[in-house]
C-alpha positions in Angstrom: -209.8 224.2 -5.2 -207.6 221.7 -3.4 -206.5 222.0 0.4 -203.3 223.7 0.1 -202.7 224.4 4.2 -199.4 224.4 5.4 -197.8 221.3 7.3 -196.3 222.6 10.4 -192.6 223.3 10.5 -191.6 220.3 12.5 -192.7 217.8 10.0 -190.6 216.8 6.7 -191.6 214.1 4.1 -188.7 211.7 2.2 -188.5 213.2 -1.0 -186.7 211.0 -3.2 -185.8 211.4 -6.8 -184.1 209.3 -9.1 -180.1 209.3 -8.3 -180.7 211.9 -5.2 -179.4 210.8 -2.0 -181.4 209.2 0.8 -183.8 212.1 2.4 -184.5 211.2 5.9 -187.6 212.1 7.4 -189.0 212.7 10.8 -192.6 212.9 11.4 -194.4 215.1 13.3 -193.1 212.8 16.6 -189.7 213.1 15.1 -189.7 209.2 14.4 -187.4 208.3 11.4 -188.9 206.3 8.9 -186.5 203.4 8.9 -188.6 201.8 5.9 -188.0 204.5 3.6 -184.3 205.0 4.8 -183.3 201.7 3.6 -184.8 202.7 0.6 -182.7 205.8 0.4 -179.6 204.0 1.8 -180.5 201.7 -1.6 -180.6 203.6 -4.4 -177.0 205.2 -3.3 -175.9 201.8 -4.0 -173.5 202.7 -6.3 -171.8 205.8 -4.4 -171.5 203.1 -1.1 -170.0 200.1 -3.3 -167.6 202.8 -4.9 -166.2 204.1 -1.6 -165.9 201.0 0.1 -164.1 199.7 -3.1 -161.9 202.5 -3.3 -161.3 202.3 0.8 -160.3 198.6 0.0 -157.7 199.6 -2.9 -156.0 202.2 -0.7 -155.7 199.4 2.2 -154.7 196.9 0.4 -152.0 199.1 -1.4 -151.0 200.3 2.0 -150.9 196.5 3.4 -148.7 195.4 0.2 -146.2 198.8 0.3 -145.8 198.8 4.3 -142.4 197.1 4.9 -143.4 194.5 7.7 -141.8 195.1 11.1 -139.9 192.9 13.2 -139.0 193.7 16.6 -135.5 193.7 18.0 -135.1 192.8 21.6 -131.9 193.0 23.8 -131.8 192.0 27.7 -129.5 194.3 30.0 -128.2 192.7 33.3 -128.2 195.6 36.2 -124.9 195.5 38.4 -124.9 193.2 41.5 -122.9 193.0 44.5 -123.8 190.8 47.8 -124.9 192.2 51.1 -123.8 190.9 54.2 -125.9 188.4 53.9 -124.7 186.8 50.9 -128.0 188.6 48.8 -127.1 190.1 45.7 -128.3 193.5 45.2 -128.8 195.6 42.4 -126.1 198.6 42.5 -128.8 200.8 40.8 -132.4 200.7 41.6 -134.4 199.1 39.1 -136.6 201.6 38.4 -134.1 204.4 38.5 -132.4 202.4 35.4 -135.5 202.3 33.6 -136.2 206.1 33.7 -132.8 206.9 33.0 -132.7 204.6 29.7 -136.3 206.0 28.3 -135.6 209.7 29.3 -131.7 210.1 29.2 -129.6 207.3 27.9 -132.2 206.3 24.3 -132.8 209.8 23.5 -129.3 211.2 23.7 -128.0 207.5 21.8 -131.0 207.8 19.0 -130.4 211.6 18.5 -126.5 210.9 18.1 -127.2 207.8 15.4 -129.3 209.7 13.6 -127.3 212.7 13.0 -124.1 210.7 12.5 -126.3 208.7 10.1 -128.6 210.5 8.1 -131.6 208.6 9.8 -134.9 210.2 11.2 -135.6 209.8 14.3 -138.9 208.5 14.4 -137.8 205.4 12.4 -135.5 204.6 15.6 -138.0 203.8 18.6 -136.1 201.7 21.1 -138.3 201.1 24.8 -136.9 200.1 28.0 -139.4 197.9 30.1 -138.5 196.1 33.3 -139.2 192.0 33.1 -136.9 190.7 35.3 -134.1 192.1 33.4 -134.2 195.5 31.7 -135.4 194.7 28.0 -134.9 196.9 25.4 -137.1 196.3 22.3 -137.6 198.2 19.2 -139.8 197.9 16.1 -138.4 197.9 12.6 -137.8 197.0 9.1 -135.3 194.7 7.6 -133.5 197.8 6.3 -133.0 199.4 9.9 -133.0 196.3 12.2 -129.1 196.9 11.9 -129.6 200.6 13.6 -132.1 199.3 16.1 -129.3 196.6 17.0 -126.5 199.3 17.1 -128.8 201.9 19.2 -129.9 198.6 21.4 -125.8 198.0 22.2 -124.6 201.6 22.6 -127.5 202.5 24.8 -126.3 199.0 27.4 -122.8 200.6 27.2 -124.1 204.0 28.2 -125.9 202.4 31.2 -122.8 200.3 31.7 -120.7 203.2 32.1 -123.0 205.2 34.4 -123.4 202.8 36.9 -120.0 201.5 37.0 -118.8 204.4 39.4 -121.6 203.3 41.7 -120.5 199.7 41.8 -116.7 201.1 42.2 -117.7 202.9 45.0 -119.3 200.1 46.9 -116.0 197.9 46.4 -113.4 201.0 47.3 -115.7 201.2 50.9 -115.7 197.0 51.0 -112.1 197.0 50.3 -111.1 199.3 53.3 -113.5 198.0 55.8 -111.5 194.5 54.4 -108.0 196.1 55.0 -109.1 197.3 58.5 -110.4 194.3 59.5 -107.0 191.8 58.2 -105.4 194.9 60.6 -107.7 194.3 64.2 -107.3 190.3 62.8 -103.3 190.4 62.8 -103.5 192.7 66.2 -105.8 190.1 67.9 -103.4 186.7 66.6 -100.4 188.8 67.7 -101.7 189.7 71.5 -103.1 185.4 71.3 -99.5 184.3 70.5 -98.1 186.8 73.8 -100.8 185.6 76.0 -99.8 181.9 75.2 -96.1 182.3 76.9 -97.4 184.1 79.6 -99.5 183.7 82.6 -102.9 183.9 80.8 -102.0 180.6 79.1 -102.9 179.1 82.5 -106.5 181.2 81.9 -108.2 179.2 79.9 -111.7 182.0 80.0 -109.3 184.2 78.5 -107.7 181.9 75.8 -111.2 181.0 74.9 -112.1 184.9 74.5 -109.3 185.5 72.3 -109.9 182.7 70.1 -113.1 183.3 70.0 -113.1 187.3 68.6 -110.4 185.9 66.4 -113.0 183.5 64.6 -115.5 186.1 64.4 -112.8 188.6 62.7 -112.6 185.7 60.4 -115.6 185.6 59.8 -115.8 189.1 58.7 -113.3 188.9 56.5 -114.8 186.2 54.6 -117.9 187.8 54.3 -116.0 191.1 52.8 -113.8 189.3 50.5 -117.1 187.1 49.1 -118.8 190.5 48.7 -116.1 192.3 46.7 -115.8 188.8 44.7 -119.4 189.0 44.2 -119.2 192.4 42.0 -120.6 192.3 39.1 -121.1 195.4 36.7 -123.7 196.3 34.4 -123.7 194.1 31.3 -125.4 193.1 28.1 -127.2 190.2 29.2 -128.2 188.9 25.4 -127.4 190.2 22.3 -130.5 192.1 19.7 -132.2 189.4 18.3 -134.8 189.9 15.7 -138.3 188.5 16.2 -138.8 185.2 13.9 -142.5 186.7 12.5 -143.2 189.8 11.8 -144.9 191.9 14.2 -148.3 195.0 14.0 -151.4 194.3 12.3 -151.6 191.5 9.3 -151.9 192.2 5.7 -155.5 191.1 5.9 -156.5 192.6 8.9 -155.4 195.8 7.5 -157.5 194.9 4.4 -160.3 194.2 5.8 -160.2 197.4 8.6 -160.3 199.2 5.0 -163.0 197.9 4.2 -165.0 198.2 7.0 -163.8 201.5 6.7 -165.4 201.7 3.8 -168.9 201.1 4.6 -169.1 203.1 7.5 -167.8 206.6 5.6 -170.0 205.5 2.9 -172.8 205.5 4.8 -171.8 208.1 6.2 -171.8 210.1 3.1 -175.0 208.4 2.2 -177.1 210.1 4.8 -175.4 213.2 5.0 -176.0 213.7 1.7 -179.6 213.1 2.7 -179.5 215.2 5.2 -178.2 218.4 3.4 -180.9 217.3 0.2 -183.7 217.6 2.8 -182.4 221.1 4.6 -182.2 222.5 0.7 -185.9 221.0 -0.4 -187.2 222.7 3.4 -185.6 226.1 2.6 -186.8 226.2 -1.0 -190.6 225.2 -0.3 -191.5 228.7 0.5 -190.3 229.8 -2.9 -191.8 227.1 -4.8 -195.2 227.7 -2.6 -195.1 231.6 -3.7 
């Protein structure tokens, strides 16, 4: 009678059978038997060339119906005005416009357009980033570059218009610190002209004094009126202009990330069909055995 004693629990054989999917063993050192793998892997041929075929039609259908997307750029100049140093300064902080374009001004503008328009949302992504100038770039087809374009303008007019009462309120303070100095400059030129007929003329410290604050009152007023002359508001810097190539992932990268795709899920289905083939086989030895 032959030897009929049980193999311990821990170790499975590759059963294979003809169309089954791969098995894959473990010994009693649970080492997989990469031999007899391949051979698995092998005769599901078929299933893997069938996947990674039909992976390949849906990404090359996808590749082919995918309108290709340009991108739409604009360039937003930030309002200036000189310090007293002749510097031009930003009348909004940089970074304060950036927030306030991505979390206030694009939202409100994009959620506006697309109600007056019939337009989804999602199909209307306009970013603010910061390169020099504030950029304003968003991705689209042919058919909706013209909404990009209009979101791109209406959002610099928004920005335009919130900053303008911070530049007006720099050039209303320059403008009365200009009036009250052309006031101490027509006081000082009026109390020089007395002095001149007077005694003091014969003073010449005190001529030089006057002359000399004179000159510096000058001075200041220059510097005020070249500030207030300096003022410039927020602007559109560049019109939307639409990228020359398209821009995303290639036709044939997309085709062949399908593909690849495709062998790894069919492998994938491969040996997990394997795996549930060998958990089956395990749980019906004991019925087979009685």
């Amino acid at each position: 009678m032959p030897n009929t004693k049980e193999q311990p629990a821990s170790a499975q054989t590759v059963a294979w059978s003809a169309g089954s999917p791969p098995v894959v063993a473990a010994s009693s050192d649970d080492e997989i038997d990469l031999v007899e793998l391949g051979f698995g892997i092998w005769r599901q041929r078929r299933l893997i060339v069938g996947i990674t075929l039909l992976c390949l039609a849906l990404a090359t259908a996808f590749a082919l119906l995918r309108p290709k997307q340009y991108e739409y750029s604009a360039a937003i100049q930030l309002g200036s005005i000189a310090d007293a140093q002749g510097q031009l300064q930003p009348v909004i902080n940089p970074d304060s416009a950036l927030t306030l374009l991505n979390k206030v001004v694009l939202p409100k503008v994009i959620d506006e357009f697309s109600k007056a328009h019939g337009v989804e949302p999602q199909d209307l992504k306009v970013e603010a980033t910061l390169a020099g100038s504030i950029v304003l770039a968003g991705k689209a087809s042919l058919a909706r570059g013209a909404d990009v374009s209009a979101i791109e303008n209406a959002a610099a007019d928004q920005l335009a218009k919130l900053s303008s009462s911070q530049l007006q309120s720099r050039l209303s303070v320059l403008k009365q610190q200009l009036a009250i100095a052309n006031g101490e400059l027509q006081i000082l030129q009026g109390a020089s002209q007395v002095a001149a007929g007077s005694a003091a003329k014969r003073d010449g410290a005190l001529q030089f004094l006057n002359q000399s604050k004179i000159l510096t009152q000058k001075t200041l007023i220059s510097t005020l009126e070249g500030q207030i002359q300096s003022a410039q508001p927020t602007h559109l810097l560049s019109s939307p202009v639409r990228s020359p190539e398209p821009v995303g992932a290639s036709r044939a990268v997309i085709v062949v990330l399908g593909g690849i795709l495709g062998v790894f899920l069919s492998l994938f289905v491969a040996l997990m069909g394997g795996y549930f083939n060998a958990i089956r086989q395990r749980l019906l030895s004991p019925v087979l055995a009685d």
